[in-house]
MIGUDREN-358829 format. One line per 3 residues: number of its first residue (from 1); for each residue x, y, z of C-alpha. Coordinates in nm, 3 decimals, decimal comma. Each point is the difference from the previous one (the first is absolute). Layout:
BEGIN
NUM) X/Y/Z; ...
***
This chain:
BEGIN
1) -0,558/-0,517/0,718; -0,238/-0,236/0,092; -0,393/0,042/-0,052
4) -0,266/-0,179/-0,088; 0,106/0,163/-0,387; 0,345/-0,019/-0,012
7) 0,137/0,328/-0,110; 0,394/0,077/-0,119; 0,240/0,103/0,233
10) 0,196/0,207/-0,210; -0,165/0,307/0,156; 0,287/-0,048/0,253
13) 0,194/0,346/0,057; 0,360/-0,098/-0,104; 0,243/0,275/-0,003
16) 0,335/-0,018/-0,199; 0,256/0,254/-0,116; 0,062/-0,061/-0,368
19) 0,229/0,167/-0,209; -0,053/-0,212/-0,366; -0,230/-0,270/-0,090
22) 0,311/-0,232/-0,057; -0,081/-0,342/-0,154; -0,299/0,133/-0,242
25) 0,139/-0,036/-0,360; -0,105/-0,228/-0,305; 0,181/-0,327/0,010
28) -0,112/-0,358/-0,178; -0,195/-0,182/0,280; 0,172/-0,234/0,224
31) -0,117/-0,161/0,334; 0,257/-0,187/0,270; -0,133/-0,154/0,338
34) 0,166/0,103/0,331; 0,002/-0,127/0,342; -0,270/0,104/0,182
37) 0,038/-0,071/0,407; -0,324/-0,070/0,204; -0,221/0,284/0,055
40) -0,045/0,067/0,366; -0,328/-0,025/0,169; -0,119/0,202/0,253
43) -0,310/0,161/0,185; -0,236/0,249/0,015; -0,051/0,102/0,410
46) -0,290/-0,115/0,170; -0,233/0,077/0,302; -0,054/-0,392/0,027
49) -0,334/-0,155/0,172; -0,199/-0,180/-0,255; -0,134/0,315/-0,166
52) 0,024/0,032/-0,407; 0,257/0,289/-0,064; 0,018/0,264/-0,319
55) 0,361/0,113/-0,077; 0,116/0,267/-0,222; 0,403/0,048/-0,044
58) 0,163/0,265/-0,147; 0,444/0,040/-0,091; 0,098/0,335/0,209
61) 0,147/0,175/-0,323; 0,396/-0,031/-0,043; 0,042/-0,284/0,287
64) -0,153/-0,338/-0,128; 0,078/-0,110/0,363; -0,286/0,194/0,123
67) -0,306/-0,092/-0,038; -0,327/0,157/0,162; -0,363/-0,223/0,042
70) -0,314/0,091/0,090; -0,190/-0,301/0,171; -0,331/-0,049/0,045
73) -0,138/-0,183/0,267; -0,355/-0,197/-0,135; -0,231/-0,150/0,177
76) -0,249/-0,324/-0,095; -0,080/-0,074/-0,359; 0,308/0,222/-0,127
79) -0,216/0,348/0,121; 0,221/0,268/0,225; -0,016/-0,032/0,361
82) -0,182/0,320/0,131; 0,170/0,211/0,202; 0,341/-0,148/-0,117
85) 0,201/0,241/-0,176; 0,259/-0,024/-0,310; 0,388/-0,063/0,136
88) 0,291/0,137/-0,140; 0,277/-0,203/0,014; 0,384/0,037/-0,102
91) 0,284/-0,208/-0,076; 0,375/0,105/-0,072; 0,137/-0,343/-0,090
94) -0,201/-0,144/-0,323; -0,270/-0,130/0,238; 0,213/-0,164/0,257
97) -0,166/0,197/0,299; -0,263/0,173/0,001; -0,113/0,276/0,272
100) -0,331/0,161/0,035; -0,013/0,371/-0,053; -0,323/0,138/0,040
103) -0,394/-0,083/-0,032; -0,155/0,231/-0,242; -0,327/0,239/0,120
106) -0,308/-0,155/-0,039; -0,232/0,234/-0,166; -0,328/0,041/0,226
109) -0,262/-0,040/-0,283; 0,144/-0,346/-0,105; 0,133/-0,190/0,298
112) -0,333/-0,197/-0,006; 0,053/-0,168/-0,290; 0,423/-0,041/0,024
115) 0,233/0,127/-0,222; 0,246/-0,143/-0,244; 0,373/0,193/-0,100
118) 0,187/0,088/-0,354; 0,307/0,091/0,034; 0,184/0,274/-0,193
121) 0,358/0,082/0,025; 0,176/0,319/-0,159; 0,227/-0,034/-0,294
124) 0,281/0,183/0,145; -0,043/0,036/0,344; 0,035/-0,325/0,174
127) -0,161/0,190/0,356; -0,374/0,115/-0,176; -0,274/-0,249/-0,019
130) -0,354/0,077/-0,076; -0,242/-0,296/0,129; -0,382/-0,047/-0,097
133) -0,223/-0,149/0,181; -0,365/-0,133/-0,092; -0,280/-0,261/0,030
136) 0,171/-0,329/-0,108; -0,113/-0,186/-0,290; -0,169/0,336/-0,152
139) 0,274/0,232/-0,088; -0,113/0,356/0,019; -0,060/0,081/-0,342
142) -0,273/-0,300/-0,006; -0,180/0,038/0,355; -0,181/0,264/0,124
145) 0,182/-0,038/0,358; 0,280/0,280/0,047; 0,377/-0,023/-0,006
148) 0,293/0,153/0,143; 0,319/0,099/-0,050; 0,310/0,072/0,172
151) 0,342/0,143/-0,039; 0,341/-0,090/0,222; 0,331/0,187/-0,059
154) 0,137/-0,172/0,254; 0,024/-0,351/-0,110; -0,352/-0,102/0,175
157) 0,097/0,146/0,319; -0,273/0,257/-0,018; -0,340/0,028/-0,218
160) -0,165/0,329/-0,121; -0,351/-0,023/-0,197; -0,014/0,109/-0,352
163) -0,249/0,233/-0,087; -0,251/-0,153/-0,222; -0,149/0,298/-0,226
166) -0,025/-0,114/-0,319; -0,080/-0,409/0,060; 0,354/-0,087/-0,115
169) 0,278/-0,207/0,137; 0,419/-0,014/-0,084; 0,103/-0,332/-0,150
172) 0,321/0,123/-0,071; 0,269/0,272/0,073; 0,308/0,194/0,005
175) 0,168/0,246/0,220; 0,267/0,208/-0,065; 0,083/0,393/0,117
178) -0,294/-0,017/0,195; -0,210/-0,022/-0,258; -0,267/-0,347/-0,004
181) -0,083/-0,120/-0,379; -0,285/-0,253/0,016; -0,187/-0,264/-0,253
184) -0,364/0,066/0,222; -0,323/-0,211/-0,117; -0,373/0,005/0,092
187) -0,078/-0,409/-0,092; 0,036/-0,368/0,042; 0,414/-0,133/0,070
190) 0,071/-0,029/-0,354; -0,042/0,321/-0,027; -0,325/0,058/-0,241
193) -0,166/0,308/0,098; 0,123/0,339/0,004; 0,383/0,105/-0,001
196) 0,152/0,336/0,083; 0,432/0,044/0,030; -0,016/0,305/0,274
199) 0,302/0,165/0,215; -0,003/0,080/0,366; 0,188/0,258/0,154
202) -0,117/-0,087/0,356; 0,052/-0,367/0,092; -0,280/-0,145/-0,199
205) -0,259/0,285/0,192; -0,081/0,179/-0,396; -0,010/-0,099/-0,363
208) 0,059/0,226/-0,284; -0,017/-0,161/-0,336; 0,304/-0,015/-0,188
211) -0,178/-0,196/-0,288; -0,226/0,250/-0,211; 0,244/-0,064/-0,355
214) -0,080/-0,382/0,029; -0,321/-0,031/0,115; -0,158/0,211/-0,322
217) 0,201/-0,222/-0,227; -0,326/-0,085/-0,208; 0,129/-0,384/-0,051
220) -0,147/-0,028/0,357; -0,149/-0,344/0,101; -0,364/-0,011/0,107
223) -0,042/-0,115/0,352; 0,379/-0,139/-0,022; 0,202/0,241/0,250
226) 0,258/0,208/-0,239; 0,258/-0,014/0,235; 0,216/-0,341/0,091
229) 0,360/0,036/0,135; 0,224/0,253/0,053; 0,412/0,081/0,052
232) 0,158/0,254/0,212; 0,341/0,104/-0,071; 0,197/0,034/0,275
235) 0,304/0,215/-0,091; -0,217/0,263/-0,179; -0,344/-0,041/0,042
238) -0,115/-0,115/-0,367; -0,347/-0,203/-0,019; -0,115/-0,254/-0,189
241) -0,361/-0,104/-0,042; -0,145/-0,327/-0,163; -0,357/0,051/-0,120
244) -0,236/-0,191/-0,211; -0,170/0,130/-0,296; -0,241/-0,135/-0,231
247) 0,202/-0,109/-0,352; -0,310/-0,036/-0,260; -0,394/-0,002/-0,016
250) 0,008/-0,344/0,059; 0,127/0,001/0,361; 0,341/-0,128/0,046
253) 0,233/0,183/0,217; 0,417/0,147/0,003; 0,153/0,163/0,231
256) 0,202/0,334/0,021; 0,239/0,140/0,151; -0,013/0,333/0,140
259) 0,335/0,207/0,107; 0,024/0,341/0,219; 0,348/0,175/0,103
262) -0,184/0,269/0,238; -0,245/-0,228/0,229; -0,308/-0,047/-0,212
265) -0,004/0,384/-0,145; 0,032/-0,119/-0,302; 0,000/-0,325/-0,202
268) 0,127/-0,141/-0,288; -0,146/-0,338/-0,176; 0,265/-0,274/-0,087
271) -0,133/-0,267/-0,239; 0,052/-0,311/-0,018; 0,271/-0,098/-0,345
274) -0,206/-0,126/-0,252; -0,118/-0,351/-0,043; 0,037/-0,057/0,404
277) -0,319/-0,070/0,225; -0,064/0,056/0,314; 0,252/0,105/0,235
280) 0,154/-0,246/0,288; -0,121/0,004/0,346; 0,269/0,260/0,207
283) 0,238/-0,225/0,112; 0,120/0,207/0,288; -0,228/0,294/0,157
286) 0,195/0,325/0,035; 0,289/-0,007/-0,249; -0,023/0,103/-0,343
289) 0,377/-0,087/-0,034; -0,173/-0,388/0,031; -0,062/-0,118/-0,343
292) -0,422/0,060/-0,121; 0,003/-0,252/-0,270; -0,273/-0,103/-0,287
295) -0,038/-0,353/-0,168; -0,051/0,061/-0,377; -0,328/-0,106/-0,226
298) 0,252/-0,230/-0,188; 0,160/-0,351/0,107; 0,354/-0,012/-0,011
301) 0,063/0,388/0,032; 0,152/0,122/0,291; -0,097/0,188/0,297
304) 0,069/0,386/0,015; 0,096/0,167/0,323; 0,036/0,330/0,102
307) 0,153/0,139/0,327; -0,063/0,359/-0,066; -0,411/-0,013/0,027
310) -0,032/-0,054/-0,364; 0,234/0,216/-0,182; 0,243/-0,212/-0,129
313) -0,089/-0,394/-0,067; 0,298/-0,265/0,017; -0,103/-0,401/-0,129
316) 0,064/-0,243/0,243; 0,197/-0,278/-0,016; -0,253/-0,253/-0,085
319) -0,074/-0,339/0,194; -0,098/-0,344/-0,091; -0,296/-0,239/0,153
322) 0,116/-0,198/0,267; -0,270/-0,200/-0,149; 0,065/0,020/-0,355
325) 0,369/0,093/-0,051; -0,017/0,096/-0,386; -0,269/0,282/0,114
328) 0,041/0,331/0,082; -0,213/0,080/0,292; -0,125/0,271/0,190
331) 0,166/0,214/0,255; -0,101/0,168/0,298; 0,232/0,197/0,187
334) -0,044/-0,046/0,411; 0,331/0,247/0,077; 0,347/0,093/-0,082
337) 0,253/-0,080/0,227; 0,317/0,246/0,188; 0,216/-0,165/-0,248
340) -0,192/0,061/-0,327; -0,155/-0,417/0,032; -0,345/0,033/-0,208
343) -0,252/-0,254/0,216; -0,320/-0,110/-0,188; -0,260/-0,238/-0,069
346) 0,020/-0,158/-0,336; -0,352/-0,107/-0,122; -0,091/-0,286/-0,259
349) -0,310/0,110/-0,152; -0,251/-0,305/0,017; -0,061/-0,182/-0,327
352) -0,185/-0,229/-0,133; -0,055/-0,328/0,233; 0,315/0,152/0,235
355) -0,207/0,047/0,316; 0,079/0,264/0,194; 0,254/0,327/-0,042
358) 0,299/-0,039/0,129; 0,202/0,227/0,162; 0,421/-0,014/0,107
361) 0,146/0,222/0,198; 0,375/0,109/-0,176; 0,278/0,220/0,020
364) 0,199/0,233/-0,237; 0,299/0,010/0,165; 0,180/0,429/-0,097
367) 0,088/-0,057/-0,400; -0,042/-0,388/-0,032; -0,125/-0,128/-0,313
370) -0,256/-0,274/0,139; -0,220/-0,009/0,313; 0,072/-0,194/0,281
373) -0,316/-0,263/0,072; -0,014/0,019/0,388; -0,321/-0,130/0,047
376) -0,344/-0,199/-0,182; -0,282/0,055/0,189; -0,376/0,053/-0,136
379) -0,089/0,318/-0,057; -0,198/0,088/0,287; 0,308/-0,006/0,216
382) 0,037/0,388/0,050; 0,394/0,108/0,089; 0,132/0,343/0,065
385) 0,337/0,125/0,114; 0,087/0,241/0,262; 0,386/0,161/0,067
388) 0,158/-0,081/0,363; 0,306/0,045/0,141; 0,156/-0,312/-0,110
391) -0,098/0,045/-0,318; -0,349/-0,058/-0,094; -0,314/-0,253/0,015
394) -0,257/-0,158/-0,165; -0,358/-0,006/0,223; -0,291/-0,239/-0,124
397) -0,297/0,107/0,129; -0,395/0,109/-0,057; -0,125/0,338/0,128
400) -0,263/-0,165/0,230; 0,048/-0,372/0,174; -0,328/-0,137/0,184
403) 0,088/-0,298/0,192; -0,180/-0,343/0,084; -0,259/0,014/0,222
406) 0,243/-0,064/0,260; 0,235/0,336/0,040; 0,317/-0,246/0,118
409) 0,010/-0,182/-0,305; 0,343/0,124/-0,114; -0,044/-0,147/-0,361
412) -0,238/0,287/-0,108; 0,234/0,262/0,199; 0,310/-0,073/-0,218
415) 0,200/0,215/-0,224; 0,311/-0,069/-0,163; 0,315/0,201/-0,124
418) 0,322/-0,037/-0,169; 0,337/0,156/0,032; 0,122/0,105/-0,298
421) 0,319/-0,029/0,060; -0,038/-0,399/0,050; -0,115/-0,014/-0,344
424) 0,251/-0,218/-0,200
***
């Protein structure tokens, strides 16, 4: 995701079909390196001409070989050419070629001023896309200029608008039984402002709120939206919803997890076990069978997973620095693999006169004792993994890319991926 903020990629939708969280267990920390082949580079599509382009990628969920982009054509001095509209563009071969799908409609009360495109790809159906468009360099929730959304189920093919009736937009969701579940937000990209998790029964056309139990849980956050990530279960439906509440008068913050068997009738809070903080980042969007981890308040204790949206907590095998060998470090799940591999970053907390954070990328291989060091990279490098056919892949990308003033310039267009297969 590249942006002028850089902003994780681990809302990638990921799917996998998981039947135990294999390799999470309590064993005495132990680290091994591994050969690592070259990552292979390759590039976002382009319209060429010397004009400044906007990209915004998105993994088709279940094929990591598919990737969808919505480029932006800009103008001079990084503004969007007027009259140009968004492109959606598709590969099916990790980025080798790249073919042009469809321009997006241009909204009649904006094409004046240009629009920009975030794009948002469904959890479990690799087809459904929902794009939003607005004024670049003002997202919506901080201009007074409109925006506008719209939904594919046809893999960009065709564009519908989105009724816009209560000011908010989807930044994430789920399909399944024809039923839509969606994170939906009135505010800035990282997501301050209002928050709402709503079902549609009608290809995105209604809302009905499916989120009464967890927004009058009086922990609340003032002017911090409740609502962060959620999990659809595919086999039987069962949701999981991450909100933040407010811990103590003095203004830190946890996180909770919420759990409903009967689509959002109902909910039930899961807790975090005691003495644990706030809860990992969702390592994969979609499964709850992917482990939802949380770091505890104490060095040296391990991390506790749970792969059942917070009913049952397992420790996980704990990791050392790649910095500091003799210390136990951090772990932050990006996805479990087919075979029951757990793939994370492993973070050194910064001390005194260290510099930086830094992050490796390792592997718990299904029942191993010690992770598997496969890479040291700082820890802005963002990684997430995606099934394919052959097995599996590992994407590094930003949501949004803007390129050099020249739109040719192929070293602001690349991306890079690894198959995990070729990992030694």
């Amino acid at each position: 995701m590249w942006r002028a903020i850089l902003v994780t990629a681990c809302v990638l939708p990921l799917l996998l079909s998981l039947r135990s969280c294999a390799g999470l267990g309590f064993f005495t920390p132990s680290t091994r390196a591994v050969g690592t082949p070259p990552w292979v580079s390759v590039l976002l599509p382009t319209t060429g001409g010397t004009n400044t382009e906007t990209h915004s990628p998105v993994i088709a969920a279940g094929n990591g070989e598919r990737l969808y982009d919505c480029l932006t054509p800009l103008g001079g001095a990084g503004t969007t050419s007027p009259g140009r509209p968004p492109q959606l563009w598709v590969t099916d071969d990790s980025a080798q070629h790249w073919r042009h799908v469809a321009d997006l409609p241009m909204p009649s009360d904006v094409t004046r001023f240009g629009l920009d495109c975030l794009l948002i790809g469904d959890d479990l159906d690799g087809a459904r896309l929902v794009a939003t468009l607005f004024v670049p360099g003002a997202f919506p929730a901080t201009t007074t200029q409109p925006s506008t959304s719209y939904f594919s189920a046809d893999g960009g093919a065709s564009w519908r608008a989105l009724p816009n009736v209560d000011g908010m937009r989807v930044v994430q969701m789920a399909t399944r039984a024809g039923l839509t579940y969606a994170h939906r937000v009135a505010g800035a990209p990282d997501g301050f402002g209002r928050s709402a998790f709503s079902v549609s029964d009608d290809n995105l056309r209604s809302w009905r709120a499916v989120d009464a139990d967890i927004q009058r849980d009086p922990h609340q956050l003032a002017n911090v939206p409740l609502i962060r990530d959620f999990w659809l279960r595919a086999e039987d439906g069962v949701l999981v919803v991450l909100s933040v509440y407010q811990e103590n008068k003095n203004g830190s913050s946890s996180r909770m997890l919420w759990r409903s068997a009967d689509g959002g009738s109902h909910w039930s809070k899961e807790p975090l076990p005691s003495g644990y903080r706030d809860l990992v980042n969702r390592p994969t969007a979609g499964r709850i069978s992917q482990p939802i981890c949380a770091n505890p308040t104490q060095l040296g204790q391990a991390t506790l997973c749970t792969s059942d949206g917070g009913v049952t907590w397992r420790p996980l095998t704990t990791a050392q620095s790649a910095k500091n060998p003799d210390r136990v470090a951090s772990v932050y799940p990006i996805a479990q693999t087919g075979a029951g591999d757990l793939i994370a970053w492993v973070e050194d907390a910064e001390g005194p006169d260290e510099g930086p954070n830094l992050a490796s990328l390792q592997r718990l291989r299904a029942g191993a004792s010690a992770w598997d060091v496969v890479e040291s990279k700082p820890s802005e490098i963002q990684t997430s993994y995606a099934p394919t056919p052959g097995g599996g892949v590992l994407w590094r990308m930003i949501t949004t890319l803007w390129t050099a003033p020249n739109g040719t310039d192929e070293q602001y267009r690349r991306i890079s991926y690894l198959p995990y297969s070729t990992i030694g």
